[in-house]
Each structure stands twice: as structure tokens, then as C-alpha cells.
C-alpha positions in Angstrom: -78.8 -47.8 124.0 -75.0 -48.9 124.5 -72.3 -48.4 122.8 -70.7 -51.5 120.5 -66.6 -52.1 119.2 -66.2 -54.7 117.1 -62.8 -56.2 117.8 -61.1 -55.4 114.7 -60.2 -58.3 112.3 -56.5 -59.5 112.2 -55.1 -56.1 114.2 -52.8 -58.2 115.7 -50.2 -56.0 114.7 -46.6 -57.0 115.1 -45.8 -60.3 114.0 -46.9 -63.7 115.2 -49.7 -63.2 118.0 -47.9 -63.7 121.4 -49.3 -67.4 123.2 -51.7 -67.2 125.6 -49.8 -68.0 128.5 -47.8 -65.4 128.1 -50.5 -62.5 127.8 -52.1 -63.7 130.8 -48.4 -63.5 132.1 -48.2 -59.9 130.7 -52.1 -58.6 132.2 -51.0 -60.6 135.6 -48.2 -57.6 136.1 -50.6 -55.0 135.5 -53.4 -56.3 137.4 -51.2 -57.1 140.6 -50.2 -53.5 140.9 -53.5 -51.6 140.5 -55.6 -54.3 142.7 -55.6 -52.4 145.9 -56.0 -49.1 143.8 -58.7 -50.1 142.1 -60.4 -51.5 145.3 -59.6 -48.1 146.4 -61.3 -46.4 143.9 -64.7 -48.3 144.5 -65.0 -47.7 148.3 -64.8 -43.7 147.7 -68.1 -41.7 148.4 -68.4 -40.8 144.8 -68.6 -44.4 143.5 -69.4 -46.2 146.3 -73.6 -46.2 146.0 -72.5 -47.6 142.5 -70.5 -50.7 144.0 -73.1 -50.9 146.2 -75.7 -51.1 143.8 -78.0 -49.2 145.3 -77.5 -45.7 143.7 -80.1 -42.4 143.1 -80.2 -40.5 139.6 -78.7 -37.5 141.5 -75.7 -40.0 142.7 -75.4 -41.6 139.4 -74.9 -38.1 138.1 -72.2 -37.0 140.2 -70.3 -39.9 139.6 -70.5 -39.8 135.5 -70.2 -35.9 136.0 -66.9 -36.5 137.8 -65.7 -39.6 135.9 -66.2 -36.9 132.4 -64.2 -34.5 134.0 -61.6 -37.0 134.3 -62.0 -38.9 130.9 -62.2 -35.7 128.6 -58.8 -34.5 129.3 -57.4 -37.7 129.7 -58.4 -39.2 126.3 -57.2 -35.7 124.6 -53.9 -36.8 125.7 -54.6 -40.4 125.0 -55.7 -40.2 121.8 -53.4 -37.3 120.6 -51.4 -39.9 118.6 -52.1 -42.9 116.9 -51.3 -45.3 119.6 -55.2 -45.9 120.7 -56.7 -46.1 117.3 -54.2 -48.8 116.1 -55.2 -50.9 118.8 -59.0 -50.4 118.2 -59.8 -48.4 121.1 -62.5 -45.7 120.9 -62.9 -42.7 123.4 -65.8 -43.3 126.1 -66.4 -39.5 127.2 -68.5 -39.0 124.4 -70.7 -42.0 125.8 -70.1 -40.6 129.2 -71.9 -37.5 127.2 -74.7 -38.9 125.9 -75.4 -40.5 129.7 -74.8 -36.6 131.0 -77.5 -35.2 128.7 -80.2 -38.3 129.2 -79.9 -37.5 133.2 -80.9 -34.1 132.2 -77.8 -31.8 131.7 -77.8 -29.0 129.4 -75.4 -29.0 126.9 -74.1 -25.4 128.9 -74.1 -27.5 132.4 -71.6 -30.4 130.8 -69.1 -27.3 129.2 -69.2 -26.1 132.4 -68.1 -29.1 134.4 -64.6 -29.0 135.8 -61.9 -31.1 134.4 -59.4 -32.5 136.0 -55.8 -30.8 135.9 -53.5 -33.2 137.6 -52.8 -35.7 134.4 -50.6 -38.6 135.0 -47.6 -37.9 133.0 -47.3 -39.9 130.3 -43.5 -40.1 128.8 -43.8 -42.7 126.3 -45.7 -44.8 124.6 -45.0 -48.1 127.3 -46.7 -45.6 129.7 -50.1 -44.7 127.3 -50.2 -48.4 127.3 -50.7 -49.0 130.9 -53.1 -45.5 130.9 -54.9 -47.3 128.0 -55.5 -50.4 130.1 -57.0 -48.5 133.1 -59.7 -47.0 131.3 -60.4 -50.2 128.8 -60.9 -52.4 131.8 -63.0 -50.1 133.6 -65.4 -51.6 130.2 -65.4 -54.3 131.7 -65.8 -53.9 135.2 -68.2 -51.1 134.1 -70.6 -54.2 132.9 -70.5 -55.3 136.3 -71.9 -52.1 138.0 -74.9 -52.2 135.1 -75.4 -55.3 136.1 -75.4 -54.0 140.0 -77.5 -50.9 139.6 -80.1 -51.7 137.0 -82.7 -52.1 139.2 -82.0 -48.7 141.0 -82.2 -46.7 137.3 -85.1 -48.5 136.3 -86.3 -46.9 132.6 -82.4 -45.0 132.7 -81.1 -48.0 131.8 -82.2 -48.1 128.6 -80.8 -44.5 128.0 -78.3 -43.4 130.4 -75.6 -46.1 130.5 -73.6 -46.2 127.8 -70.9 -45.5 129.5 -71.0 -48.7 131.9 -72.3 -50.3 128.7 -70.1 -49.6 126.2 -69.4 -52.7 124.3 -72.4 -54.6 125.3 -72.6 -58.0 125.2 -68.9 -58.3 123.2 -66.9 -56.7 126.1 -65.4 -60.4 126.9 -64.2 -61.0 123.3 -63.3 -57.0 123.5 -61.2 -57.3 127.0 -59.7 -60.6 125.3 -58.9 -58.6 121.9 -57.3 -55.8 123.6 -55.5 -57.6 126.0 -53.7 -59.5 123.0 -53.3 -56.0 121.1 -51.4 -54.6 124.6 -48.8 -57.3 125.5 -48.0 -57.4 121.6 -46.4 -53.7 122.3 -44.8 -54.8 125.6 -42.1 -57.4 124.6 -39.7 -57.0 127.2 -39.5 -56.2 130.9 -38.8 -52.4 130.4 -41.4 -52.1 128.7 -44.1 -54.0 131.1 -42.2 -51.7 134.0 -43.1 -48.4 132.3 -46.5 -49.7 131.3 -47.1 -50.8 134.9 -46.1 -47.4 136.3 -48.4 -45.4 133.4 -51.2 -47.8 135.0 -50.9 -47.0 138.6 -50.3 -42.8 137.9 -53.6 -42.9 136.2 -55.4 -45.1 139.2 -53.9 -43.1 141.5 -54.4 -39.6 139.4 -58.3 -40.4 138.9 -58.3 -42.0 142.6 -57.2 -38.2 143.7 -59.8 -36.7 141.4 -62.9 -38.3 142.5 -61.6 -37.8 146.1 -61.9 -34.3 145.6 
């Protein structure tokens, strides 16, 4: 069962909706500077049976066991303010959860999982922003890697991906939303600077943790 987020209706939320050309402008910034980071990301050990699609329930564990230990702490920062939840966006550790407990963790095992302690800091909101992209695309790219490793889970599938799953078969319309609802809070080039940089500490702050 996966998890679905209706794009909110008219959430646009400052003035006219920005044209199309230049969000794609906007995301083009952000995605240029966390390319080889995220490329990164998918060749380490942790994830790389994942990418590969070819992946064991004990691998597939580690991997949502580490990415939890990342996403918990991360999205109490996150989502310490408003900023998220005007956008739309929803936490995904507690989907990571419920994928922890199908594979067969105790509710004891997951509280005893390690978190990560080395945070990106996060000095404004331009910053969130760029944090907030990192772990909404990985929705989408995560729908790639169900995709990949479907075959490897076999019955799983149907109860321990929510996480890779999480808006189903609206994450397009989703990625498309939320891109909109981003760039209409980066308006100038300060901004898409700071937002850029709160993008690559959190690649390269998750990168570190699932090295470890």
C-alpha cells in the first residue's frame, strides 16, 4: 500500500504563478549542482543493490534503516515551521516506518536505530527550500527504483514500499506541483544561491551518512 498527496488546489501562493520557462529555469540551477552528488549517492554500497535492481530483503533493510536514520532528524528540522506544510509537503519517515515494521522490525529495533547527527545547517528559509527539494525528488526518483526492484521483493511490494512509493501514480503532477510551489519562493538570484547551497549540504550530509 503507498502512500498518496494530492497536489493541493490553487496553493500557488504568492501572486501570479511564475511561467513555465522560468521554473524549469529555476529547477535547472538546482539540478546542475546536485547531479554528480546524487550519482554519488546511488553508486555507494548501501544503495547500490537498489540502483542495481537486484536487491535482498536484508539489503533493502539496511538501506531504509539508514535512509530513517537520516529522514527522522532531518524532517524534525524541516518541518519545525510552517515552510513544508504551506507547500504541501508531507513527512516520508513515517512511510519509511511502516516499510521498517513490514520487513520485520520491532517497534524497539526502529527506536533503537541510530540517527544521524551531522545536519546540514539550515540558516534560512532559501536554504529549507533547497533541503526540501532533495528529499521531494528523491519521490520521484524513488518511483524509479520500485520500478527497478519489484521483481527482487516479490509479495514486499505490496507492503514494504511506501517509501519508494509515496505518491503513487500522481508523483508526475506532484514533482510538477512542487516544483511550481518552490521557484514561487525563490524570486531572485540570492535566493536560488542559498537554496542551491541548502541542496548540496543535504546531498552531501546524507551522502556522508550512508557512507558510514
Amino acid at each position: 500500500m503507498n502512500w498518496r498527496s494530492e497536489p493541493p488546489c490553487g496553493c500557488i501562493s504568492q501572486g501570479r504563478p511564475r511561467p513555465v520557462s522560468e521554473v524549469e529555469a529555476v529547477c535547472a540551477v538546482l539540478r546542475r549542482a546536485t547531479h554528480d552528488l546524487h550519482e554519488r549517492l546511488e553508486r555507494l554500497p548501501v544503495m547500490a543493490p537498489l540502483t542495481a535492481g537486484c536487491v535482498s530483503a536484508p539489503q533493502y533493510l539496511r538501506a531504509l534503516a539508514r535512509l530513517y536514520g537520516f529522514y527522522a532528524p532531518m524532517e524534525a528540522v524541516l518541518f519545525g515551521d510552517t515552510l513544508p506544510d504551506s507547500m504541501g509537503v508531507r513527512p516520508k519517515s513515517p512511510a519509511l516506518l511502516r516499510d521498517l515494521s513490514a520487513l520485520g522490525l520491532s517497534g524497539d529495533a526502529i527506536t533503537t536505530l541510530p540517527h544521524c547527527t551531522r545536519l546540514p545547517a539550515l540558516s534560512d528559509p532559501s536554504q529549507r527550500l533547497g533541503a526540501l527539494y532533495v528529499l521531494e525528488g528523491a519521490t520521484l526518483g524513488g518511483r524509479v527504483v520500485l520500478r527497478r526492484i519489484a521483481d527482487s521483493l516479490g509479495e514486499l511490494t505490496h507492503t514494504a514500499t511506501n517509501f519508494h512509493g509515496f505518491h503513487g501514480d500522481e508523483v508526475g503532477p506532484w514533482w510538477k506541483y512542487f516544483q511550481a510551489e518552490l521557484t514561487e519562493r525563490l524570486r531572485d538570484q540570492p535566493s536560488i544561491a542559498h537554496a542551491t547551497h541548502g541542496a548540496t549540504a543535504t546531498f552531501d550530509s546524507l551522502g556522508a551518512w550512508l557512507e558510514a
